[in-house]
C-alpha positions as CSV (number, residue, x, y, z in Angstrom):
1,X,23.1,15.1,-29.0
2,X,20.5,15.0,-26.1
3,X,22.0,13.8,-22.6
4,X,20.8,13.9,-19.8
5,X,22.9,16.3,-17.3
6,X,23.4,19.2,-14.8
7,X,22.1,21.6,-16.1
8,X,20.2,25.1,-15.2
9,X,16.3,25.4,-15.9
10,X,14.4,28.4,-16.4
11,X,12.2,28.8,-12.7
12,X,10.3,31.6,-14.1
13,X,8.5,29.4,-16.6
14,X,4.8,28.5,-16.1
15,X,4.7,25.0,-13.8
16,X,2.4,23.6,-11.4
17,X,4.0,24.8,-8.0
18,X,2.0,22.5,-5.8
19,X,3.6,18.9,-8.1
20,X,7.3,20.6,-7.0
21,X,5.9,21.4,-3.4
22,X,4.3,17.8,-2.9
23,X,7.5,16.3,-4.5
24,X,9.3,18.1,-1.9
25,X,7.3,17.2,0.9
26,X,7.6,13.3,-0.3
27,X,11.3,13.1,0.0
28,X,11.4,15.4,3.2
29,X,10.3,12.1,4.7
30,X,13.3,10.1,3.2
31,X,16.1,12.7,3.4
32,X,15.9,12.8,8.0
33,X,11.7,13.6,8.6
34,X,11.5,10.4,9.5
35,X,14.1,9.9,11.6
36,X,13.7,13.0,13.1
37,X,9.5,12.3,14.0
38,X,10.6,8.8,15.4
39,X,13.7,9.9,17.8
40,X,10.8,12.4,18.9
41,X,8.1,10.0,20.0
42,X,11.4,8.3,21.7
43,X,12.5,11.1,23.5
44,X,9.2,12.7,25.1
45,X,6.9,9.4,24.6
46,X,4.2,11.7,23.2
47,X,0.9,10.9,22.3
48,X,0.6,12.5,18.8
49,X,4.3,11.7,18.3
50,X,3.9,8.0,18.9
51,X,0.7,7.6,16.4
52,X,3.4,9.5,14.0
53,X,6.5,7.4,14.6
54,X,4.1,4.3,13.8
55,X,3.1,5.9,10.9
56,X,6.9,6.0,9.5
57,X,7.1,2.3,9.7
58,X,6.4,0.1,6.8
59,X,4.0,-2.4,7.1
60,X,5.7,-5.7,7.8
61,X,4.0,-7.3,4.4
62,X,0.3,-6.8,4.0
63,X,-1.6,-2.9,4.9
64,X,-0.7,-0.1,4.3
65,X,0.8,2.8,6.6
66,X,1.6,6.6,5.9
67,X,5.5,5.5,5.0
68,X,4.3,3.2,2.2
69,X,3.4,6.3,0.6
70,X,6.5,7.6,-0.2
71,X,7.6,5.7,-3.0
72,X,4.0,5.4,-5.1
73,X,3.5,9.0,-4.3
74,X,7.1,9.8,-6.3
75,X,5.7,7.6,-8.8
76,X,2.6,9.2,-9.2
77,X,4.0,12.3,-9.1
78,X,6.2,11.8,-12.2
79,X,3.4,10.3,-14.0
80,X,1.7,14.2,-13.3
81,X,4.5,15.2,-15.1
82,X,4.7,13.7,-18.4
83,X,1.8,15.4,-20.6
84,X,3.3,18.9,-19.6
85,X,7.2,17.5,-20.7
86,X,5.7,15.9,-23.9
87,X,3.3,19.1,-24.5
88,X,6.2,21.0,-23.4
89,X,8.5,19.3,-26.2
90,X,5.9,19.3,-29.0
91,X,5.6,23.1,-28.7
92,X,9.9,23.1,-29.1
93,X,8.9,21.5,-32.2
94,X,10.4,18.0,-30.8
95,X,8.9,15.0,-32.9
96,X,7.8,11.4,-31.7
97,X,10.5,9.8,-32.3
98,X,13.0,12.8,-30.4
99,X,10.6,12.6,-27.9
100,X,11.3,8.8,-27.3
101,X,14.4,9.0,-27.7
102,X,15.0,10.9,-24.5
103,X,12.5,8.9,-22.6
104,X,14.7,5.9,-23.1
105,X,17.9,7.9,-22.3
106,X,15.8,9.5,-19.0
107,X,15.1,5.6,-18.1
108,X,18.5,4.3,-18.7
109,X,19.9,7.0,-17.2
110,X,17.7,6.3,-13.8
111,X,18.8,2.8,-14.2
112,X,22.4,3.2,-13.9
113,X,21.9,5.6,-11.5
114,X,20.1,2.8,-9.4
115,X,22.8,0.5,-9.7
116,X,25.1,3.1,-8.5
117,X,23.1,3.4,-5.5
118,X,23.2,-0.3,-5.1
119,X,27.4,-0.5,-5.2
120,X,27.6,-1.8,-8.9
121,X,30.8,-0.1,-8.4
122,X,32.3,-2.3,-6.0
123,X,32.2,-5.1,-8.6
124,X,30.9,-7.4,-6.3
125,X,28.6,-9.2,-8.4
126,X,27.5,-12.9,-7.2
127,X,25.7,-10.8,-4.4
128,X,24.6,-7.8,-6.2
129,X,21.1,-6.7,-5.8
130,X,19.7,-5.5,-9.6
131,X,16.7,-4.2,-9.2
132,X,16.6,-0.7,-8.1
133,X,14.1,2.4,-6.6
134,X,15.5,4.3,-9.3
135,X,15.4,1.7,-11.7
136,X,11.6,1.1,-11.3
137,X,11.2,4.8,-11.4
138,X,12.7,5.3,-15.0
139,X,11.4,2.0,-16.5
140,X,7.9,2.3,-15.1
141,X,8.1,6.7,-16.5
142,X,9.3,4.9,-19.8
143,X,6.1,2.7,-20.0
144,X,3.7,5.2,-18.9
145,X,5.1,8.2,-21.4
146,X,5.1,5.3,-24.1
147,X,1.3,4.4,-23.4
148,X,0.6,8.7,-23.4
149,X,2.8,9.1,-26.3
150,X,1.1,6.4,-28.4
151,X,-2.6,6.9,-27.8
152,X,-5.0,9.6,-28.3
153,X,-7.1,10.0,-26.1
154,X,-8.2,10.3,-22.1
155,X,-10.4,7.5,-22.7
156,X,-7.7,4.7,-24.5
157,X,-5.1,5.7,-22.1
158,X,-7.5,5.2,-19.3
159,X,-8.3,1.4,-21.3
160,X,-5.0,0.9,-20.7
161,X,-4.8,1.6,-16.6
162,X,-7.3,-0.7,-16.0
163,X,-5.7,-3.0,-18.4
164,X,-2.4,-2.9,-16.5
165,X,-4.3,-3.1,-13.0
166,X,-7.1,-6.4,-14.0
167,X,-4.4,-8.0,-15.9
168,X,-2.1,-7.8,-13.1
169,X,-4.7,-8.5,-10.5
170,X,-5.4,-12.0,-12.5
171,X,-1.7,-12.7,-12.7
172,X,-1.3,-12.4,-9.1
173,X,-4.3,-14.2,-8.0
174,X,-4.7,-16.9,-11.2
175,X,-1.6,-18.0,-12.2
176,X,-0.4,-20.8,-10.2
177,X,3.3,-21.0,-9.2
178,X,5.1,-24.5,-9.5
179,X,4.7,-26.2,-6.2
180,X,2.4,-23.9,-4.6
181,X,-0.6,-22.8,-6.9
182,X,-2.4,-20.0,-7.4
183,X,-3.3,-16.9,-5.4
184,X,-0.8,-17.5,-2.9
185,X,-0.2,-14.0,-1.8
186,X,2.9,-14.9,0.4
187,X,6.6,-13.7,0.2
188,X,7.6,-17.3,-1.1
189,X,4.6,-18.2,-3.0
190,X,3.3,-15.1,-4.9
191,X,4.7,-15.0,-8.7
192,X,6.1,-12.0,-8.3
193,X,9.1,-13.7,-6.5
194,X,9.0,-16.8,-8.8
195,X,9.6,-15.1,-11.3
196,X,12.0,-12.6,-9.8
197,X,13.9,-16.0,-8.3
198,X,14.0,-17.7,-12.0
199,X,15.2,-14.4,-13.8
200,X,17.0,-12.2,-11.8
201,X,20.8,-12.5,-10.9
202,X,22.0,-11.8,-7.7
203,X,20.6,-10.8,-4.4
204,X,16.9,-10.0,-4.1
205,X,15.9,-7.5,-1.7
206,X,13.2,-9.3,0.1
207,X,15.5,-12.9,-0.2
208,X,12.5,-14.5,-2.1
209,X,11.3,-11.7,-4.0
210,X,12.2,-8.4,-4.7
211,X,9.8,-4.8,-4.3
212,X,11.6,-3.6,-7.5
213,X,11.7,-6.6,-9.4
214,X,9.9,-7.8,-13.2
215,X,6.8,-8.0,-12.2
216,X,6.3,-5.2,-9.7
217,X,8.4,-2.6,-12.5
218,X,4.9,-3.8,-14.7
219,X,2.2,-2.9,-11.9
220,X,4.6,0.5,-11.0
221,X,3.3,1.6,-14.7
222,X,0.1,1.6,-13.5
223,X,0.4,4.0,-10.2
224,X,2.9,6.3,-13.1
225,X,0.1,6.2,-15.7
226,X,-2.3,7.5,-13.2
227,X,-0.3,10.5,-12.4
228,X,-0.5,10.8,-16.3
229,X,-3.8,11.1,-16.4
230,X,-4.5,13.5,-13.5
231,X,-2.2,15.9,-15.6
232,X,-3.5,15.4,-18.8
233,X,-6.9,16.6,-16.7
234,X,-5.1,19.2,-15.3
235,X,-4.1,20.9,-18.7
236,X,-7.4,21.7,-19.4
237,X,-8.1,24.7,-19.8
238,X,-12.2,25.0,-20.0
239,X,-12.1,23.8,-15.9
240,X,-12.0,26.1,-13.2
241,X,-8.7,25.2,-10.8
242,X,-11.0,24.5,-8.0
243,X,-13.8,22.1,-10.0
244,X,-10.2,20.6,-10.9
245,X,-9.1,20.3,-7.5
246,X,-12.6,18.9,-6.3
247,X,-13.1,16.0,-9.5
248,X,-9.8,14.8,-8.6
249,X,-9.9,14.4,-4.7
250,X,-13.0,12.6,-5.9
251,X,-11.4,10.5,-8.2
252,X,-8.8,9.9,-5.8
253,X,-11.7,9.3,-2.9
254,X,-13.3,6.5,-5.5
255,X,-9.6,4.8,-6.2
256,X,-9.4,4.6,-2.1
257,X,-12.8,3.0,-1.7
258,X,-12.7,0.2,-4.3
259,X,-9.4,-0.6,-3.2
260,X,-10.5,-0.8,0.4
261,X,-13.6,-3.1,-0.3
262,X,-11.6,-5.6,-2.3
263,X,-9.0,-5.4,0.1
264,X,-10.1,-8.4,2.7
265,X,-10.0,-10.8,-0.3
266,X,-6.9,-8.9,-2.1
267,X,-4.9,-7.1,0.3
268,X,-2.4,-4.2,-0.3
269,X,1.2,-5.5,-0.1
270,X,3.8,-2.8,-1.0
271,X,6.6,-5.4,-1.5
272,X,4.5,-7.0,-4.5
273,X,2.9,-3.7,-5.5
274,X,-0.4,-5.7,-5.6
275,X,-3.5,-3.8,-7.8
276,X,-5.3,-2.9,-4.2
277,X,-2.1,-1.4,-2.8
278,X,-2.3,0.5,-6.4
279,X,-6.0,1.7,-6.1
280,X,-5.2,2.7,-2.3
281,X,-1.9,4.6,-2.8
282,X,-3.0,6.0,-6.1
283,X,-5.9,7.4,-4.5
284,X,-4.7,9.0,-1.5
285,X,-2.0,10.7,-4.1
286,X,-4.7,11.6,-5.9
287,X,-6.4,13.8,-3.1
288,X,-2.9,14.7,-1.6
289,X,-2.2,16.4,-4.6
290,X,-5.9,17.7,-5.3
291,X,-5.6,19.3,-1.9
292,X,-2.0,21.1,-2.6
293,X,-3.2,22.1,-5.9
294,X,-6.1,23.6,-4.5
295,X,-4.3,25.3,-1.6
296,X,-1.1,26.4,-4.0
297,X,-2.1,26.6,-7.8
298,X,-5.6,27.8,-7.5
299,X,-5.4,30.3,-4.1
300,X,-2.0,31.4,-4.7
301,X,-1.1,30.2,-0.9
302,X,2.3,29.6,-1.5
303,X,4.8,31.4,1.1
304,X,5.0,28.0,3.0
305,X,5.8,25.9,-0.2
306,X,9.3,27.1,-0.1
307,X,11.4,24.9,1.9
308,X,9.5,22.1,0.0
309,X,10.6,23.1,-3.3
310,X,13.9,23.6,-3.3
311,X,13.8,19.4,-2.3
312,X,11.4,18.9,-4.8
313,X,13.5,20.5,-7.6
314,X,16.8,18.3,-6.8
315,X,15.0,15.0,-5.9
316,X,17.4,13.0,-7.6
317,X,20.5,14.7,-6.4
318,X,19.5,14.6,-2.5
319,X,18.7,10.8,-3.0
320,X,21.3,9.8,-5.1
321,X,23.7,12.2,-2.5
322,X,21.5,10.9,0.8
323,X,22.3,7.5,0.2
324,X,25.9,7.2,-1.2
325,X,28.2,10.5,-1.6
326,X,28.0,13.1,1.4
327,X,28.0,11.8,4.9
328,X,25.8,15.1,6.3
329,X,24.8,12.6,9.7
330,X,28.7,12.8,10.1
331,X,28.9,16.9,9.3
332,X,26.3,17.4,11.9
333,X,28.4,15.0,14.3
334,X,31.5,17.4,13.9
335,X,29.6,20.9,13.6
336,X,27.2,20.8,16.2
337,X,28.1,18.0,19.0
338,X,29.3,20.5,21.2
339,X,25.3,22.4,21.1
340,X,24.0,18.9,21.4
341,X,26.0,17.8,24.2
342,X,24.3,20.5,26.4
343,X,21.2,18.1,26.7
344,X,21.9,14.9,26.6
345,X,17.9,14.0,26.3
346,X,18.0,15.6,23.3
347,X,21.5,14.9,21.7
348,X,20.1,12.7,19.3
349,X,17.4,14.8,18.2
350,X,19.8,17.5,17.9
351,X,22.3,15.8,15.8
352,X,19.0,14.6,13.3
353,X,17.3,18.3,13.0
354,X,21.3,19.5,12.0
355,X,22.3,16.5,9.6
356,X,18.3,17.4,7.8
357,X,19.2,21.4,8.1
358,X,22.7,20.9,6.2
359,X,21.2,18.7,3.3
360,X,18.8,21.8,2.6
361,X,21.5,24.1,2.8
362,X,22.9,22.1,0.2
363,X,19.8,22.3,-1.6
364,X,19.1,25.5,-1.4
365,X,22.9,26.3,-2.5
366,X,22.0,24.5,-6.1
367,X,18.7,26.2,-6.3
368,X,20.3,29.8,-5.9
369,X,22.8,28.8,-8.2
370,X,19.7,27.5,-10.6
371,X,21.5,24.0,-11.0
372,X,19.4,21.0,-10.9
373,X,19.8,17.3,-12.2
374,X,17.7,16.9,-14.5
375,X,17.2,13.2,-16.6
């Protein structure tokens, strides 16, 4: 039977470098980068490190910021993946339905492993929280790979984007909440939360509404389906690497600029994934990852990638172990407060750049040994 597990993976094989390197270089910012660029503007106030540190702030509700990238970037990112995993299958001589099959297992899989994350184990359910990061991750690869897997074409799977991002767009905007009306692009009075507040058990994240709830899983296909395309594009074989490189940052550029005109009328709000926030993030991954391709797949640049890649190849294990099962902040504590405590001005800083140092040790321990979670 096919399960998901820990498994080993054949490096060698032919893969697209720059998706493991820009995977890598997403969750750097969620595994201490963060932390580590913000107690820097704190500790020498300067200029370069402040615009940073503001930067690794979400936006309070509406905008959009550098840190609000992470989590649509990941999304995107996965979406890259699928026509090389379901080419990759069909070659292995896997069928439709085998190749379902261990979509759903992969989202179920990322939806236990979300309520993990959340303390399901605790069984502390009148104020559990449901929805999850990794939830929305699997169910929102499940619907994308579905809409590949199902359609023929560039051009009906691109029918189906814009589907998902107009439809959504006039369910937002058009569909009036009880009490409230229509268009009310509010934590308490868009539907996203309505709905979230008449379906979902529990706790919600955001108290009226939740990032990862119904709603928001639906528009998350959207950013995943994107990625999808871009790698269907990028199998081709009859374009150069670089006119690859250069169509998408264009693509990407195009995504940015509608989203930022409609913007004043729509604006981006990560918390309710809104279709602008999905045109804006979707772009800038689009040239993010036009520009590492370019720099990585097609001029072979790739001494640097290294440190990114062995986090890109274990994203799942250093979040799933980051949030819950190894305290590295408190390794670092006991290892290295005696270095630290030489300068107390930068003690804290210290203690960050060891706890980040000791998760890629780990890291880099499971890639030597080729293990790797893979679901």
């Amino acid at each position: 039977m096919n399960e998901p597990t820990v498994t080993t993976i054949d490096l060698p094989r032919q893969r697209l470098w720059s998706l493991d390197t820009l995977r890598g270089f997403d969750m750097f910012w969620i595994i201490g980068g963060d932390a580590f660029f913000r107690t820097l503007a704190k500790t020498t106030d300067w200029g370069w490190a402040d615009s940073l540190a503001f930067q690794l702030e979400h936006v309070e509700w509406e905008g959009l910021r550098a840190y609000d990238m992470i989590f649509p970037l990941f999304m995107f990112i996965s979406g890259v993946a699928i026509p090389y995993a379901q080419g990759s299958r069909r070659q292995r001589g896997a069928t439709r339905a085998d190749i379902v099959r261990k979509t759903v297992i992969r989202a179920l899989v990322l939806v236990l492993l979300g309520l993990a994350v959340n303390g399901i184990l605790k069984f502390q359910f009148d104020d559990f929280r449901w929805p999850s990061v990794l939830g929305q991750i699997g169910l929102a690869y499940l619907g994308a790979s579905l809409i590949v897997l199902f359609t023929h074409n560039f051009l009906s799977r691109a029918l189906w984007l814009f589907g998902i991002l107009i439809g959504y767009a006039c369910v937002q905007l058009f569909i009036p909440v009880p009490g409230i009306g229509a268009g009310a692009l509010t934590p308490e009075g868009i539907i996203n939360g309505y709905i979230d507040r008449m379906i979902l058990p529990g706790r919600l994240y955001g108290g009226a509404f939740d990032p990862e709830g119904i709603l928001c899983i639906v528009s998350a296909t959207g950013i995943t389906l994107m990625g999808a395309l871009v790698g269907q594009f990028l199998r081709r074989n009859e374009v150069t690497g670089s006119r690859k490189a250069l169509l998408i940052f264009l693509a990407g550029a195009v995504f940015y600029t509608i989203g930022w005109a409609i913007a004043p009328w729509y604006p981006p709000i990560k918390a309710a994934w809104t279709t602008t926030f999905n045109l804006q993030a979707g772009g800038i991954s689009m040239m993010l990852l036009a520009v590492f391709y370019l720099i990585i797949d097609v001029w072979n640049l790739r001494g640097w990638t290294f440190v990114f890649r062995v986090i890109g190849l274990n994203a799942i294990t250093i979040y799933m172990i980051n949030h819950r099962l190894i305290d590295f902040r408190h390794a670092a504590e006991f290892l290295f407060t005696g270095l630290a405590s030489m300068s107390e001005t930068w003690q804290p800083l210290i203690l960050i750049a060891a706890a980040l140092t000791l998760k890629w040790l780990f890291l880099y321990f499971l890639y030597k040994k080729n293990v790797f979670l893979r679901v």
